[in-house]
C-alpha positions in Angstrom: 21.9 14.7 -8.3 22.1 12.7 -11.2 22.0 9.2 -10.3 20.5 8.1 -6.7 22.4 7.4 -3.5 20.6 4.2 -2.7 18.7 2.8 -5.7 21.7 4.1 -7.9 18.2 5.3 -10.2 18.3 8.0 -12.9 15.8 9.7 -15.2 14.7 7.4 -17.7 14.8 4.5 -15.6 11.6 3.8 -14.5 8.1 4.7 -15.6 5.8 7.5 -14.7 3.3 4.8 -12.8 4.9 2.5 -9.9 3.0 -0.5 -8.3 4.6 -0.9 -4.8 4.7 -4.1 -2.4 6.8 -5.0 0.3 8.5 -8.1 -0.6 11.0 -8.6 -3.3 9.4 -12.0 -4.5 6.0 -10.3 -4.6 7.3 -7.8 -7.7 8.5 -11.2 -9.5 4.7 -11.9 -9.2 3.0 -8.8 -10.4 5.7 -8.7 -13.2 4.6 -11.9 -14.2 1.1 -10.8 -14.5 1.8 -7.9 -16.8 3.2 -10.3 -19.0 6.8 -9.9 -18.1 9.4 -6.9 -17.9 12.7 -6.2 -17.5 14.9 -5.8 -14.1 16.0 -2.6 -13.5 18.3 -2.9 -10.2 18.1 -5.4 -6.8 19.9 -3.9 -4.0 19.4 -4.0 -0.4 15.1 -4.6 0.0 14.2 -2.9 -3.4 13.8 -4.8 -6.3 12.5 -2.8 -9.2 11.2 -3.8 -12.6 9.9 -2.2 -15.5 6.7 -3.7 -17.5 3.7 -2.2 -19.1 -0.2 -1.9 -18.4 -1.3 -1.9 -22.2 1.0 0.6 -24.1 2.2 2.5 -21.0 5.3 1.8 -19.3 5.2 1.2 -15.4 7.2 0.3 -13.0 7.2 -2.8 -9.8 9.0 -2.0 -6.9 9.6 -3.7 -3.7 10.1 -1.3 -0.4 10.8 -3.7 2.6 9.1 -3.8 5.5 7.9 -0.3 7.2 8.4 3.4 6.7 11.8 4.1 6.7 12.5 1.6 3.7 9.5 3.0 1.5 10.2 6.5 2.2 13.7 6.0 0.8 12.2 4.3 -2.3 9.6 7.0 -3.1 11.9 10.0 -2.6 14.2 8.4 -5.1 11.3 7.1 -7.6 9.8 10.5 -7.5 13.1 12.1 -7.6 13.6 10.3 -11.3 10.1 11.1 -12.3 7.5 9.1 -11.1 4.4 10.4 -10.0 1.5 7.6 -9.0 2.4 5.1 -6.7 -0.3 1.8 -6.3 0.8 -0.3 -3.3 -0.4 -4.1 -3.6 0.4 -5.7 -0.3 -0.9 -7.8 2.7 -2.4 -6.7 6.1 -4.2 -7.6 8.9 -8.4 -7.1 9.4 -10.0 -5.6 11.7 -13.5 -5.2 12.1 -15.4 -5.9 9.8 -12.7 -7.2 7.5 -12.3 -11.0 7.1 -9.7 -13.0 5.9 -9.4 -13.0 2.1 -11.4 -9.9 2.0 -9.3 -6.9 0.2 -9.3 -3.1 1.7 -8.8 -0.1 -0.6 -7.1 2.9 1.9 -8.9 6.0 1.7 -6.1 7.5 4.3 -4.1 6.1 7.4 -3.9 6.4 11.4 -0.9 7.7 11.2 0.7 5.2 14.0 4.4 5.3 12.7 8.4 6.9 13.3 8.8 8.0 10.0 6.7 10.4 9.2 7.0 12.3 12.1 10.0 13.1 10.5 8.5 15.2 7.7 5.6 16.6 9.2 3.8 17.7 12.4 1.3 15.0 13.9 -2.0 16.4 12.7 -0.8 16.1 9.2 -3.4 13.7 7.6 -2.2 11.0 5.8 -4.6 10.6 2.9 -5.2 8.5 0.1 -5.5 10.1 -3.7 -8.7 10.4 -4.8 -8.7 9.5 -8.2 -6.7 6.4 -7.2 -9.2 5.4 -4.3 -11.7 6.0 -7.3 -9.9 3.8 -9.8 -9.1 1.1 -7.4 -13.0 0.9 -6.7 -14.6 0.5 -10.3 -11.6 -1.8 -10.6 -12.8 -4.1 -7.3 -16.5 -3.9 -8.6 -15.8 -5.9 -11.7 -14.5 -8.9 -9.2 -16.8 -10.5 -7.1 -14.5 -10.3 -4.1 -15.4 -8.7 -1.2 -13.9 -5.3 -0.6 -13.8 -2.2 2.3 -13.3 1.0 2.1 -11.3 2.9 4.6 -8.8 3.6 7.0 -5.8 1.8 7.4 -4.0 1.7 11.0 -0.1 2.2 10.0 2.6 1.3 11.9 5.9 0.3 13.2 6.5 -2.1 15.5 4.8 -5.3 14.1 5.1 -7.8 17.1 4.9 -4.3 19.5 1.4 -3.3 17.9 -0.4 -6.9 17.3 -1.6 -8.6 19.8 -3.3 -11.9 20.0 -6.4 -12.5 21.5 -7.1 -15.3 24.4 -10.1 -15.0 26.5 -11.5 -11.8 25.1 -8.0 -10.2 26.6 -5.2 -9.0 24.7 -1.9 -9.9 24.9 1.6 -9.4 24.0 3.2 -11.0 20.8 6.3 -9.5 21.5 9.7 -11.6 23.3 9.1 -12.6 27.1 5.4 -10.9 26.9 6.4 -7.4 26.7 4.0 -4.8 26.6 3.6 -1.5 27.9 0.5 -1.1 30.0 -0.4 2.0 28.6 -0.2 0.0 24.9 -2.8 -2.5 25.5 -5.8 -1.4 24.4 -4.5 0.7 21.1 -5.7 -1.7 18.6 -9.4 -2.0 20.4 -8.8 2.3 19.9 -7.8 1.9 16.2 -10.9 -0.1 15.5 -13.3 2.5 17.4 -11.9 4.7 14.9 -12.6 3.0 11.8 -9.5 1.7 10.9 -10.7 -1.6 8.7 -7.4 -3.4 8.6 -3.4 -2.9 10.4 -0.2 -2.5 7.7 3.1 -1.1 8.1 3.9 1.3 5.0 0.6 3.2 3.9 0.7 5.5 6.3 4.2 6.8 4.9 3.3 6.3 1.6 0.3 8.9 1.9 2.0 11.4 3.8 4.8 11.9 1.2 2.0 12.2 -1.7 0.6 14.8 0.2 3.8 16.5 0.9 5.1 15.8 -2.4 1.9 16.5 -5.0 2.4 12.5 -6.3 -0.6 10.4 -6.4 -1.4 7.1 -4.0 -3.4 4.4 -3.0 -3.4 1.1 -1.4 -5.3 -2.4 -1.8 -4.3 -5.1 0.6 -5.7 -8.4 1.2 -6.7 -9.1 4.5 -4.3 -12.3 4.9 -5.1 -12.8 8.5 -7.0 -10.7 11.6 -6.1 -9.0 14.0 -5.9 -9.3 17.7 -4.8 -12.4 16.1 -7.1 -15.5 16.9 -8.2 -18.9 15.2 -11.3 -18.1 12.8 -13.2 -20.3 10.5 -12.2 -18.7 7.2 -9.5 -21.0 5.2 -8.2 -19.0 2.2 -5.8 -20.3 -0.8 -3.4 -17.4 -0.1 -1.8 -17.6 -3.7 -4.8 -17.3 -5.3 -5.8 -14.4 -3.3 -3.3 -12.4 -3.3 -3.1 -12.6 -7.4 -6.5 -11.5 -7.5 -5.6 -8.8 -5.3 -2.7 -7.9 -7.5 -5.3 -8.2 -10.3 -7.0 -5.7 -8.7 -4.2 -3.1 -8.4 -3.5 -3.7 -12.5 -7.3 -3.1 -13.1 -6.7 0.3 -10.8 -3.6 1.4 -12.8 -4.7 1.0 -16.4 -8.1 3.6 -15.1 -5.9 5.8 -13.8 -3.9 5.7 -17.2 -7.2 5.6 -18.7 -8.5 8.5 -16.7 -5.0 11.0 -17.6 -5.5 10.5 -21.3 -9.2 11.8 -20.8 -8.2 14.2 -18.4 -5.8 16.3 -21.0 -4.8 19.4 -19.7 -7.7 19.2 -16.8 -5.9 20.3 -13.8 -8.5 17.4 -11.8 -10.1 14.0 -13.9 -14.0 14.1 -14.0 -16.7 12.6 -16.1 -16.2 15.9 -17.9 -13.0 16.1 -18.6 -12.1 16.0 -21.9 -8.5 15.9 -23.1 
């Protein structure tokens, strides 16, 4: 199949490295901050650019909200070629994680429909490890705070939050609907060391393990959840551009790690092209 069913994408289009986020203003943004690019297609949720980190072409790409969406996107993206994926997006804390802090996903709970679809529920959804790595020397050279960890993935956003009023959890979604055997899932997530709650990594991971492509994920935490009042006031704008700064950091090491790597089947210190 030469050009794409959805996208309408072909080979040549886009670059080997693809920053992902999940609104179609946000890629206007990170475009902007690699010093411009050109548009490649806008259709339906996904808004794609090219640009470059230094001398290497990459790509921005917007995948709507949730799995079904992204896992379109990154079959067709990886169908045409590409091969790392960086997601740049917004979650909610939980935890540890405050508002304004940013969490790099070393895998995700795997709370989802979508993947389902491509593989049995033990599967693990994991995070690359170079791009966990790269994403990390590239947060260390901020001073903003950062985690390291799980991510809780899922769905149903109003379904899954929760607010919290009284040390009791309750529904966000219409008329106050909420299964009883639902209530306590997010107090679960947490007691497994899920650090913040998003709706795409956990497909995102899944199909670079199924697929041999690279991924990883920073998110700001741009609120917490069970959702309640808290103390911390954030400029959101400027977070989320450091955030994004972040991610650009994270891309040109991983660039920088596959020239060093050569014909290394895995990057090291050693690794010598």
């Amino acid at each position: 199949m030469e050009e794409q069913l959805i996208t309408r994408l072909k080979k040549g289009d886009v670059g080997d490295y693809v920053f992902f986020c999940g609104e179609p203003e946000r890629v206007d943004k990170i475009v902007d901050l690699l010093g411009g690019g050109d548009l490649v297609t806008s259709l339906r949720e996904f808004r794609v650019y090219n640009a470059a980190v230094g001398d290497t072409r990459v790509s921005v790409a917007s995948t709507g909200i949730g799995g079904p969406s992204t896992a379109v996107l990154m079959e067709e993206l990886a169908n045409v070629g590409s091969h790392t994926f960086v997601r740049v997006g917004t979650s909610g804390g939980m935890g540890e994680a405050k508002k304004g802090d940013f969490v790099i996903s070393s895998g995700a709970i795997r709370a989802d429909g979508t993947t389902p679809q491509y593989a049995w529920p033990t599967y693990p959804a994991v995070a690359h490890h170079e791009v966990v790595l790269a994403l990390i020397e590239s947060a260390e050279k901020t001073s903003a705070p950062y985690h390291v960890g799980l991510t809780y993935s899922v769905d149903a956003f109003y379904a899954e939050n929760k607010v919290l009023v009284n040390d009791d959890l309750t529904s966000m979604s219409h008329a106050g609907y909420l299964l009883p055997s639902k209530k306590e899932r997010l107090r679960d997530a947490i007691a497994m060391g899920a650090k913040h709650i998003e709706m795409e990594n956990g497909t995102i991971f899944t199909l670079g393990g199924l697929f041999g492509l690279r991924t990883g994920s920073i998110c700001t935490v741009s609120d917490v959840v069970p959702w309640h009042p808290t103390d911390e006031i954030i400029n959101f704008e400027e977070n989320i551009t450091d955030c994004i700064r972040v991610g650009i950091g994270g891309m040109a090491n991983l660039i920088a790690m596959d020239r060093e790597r050569g014909d290394a089947r895995y990057w090291h210190r050693g690794a010598k092209g």
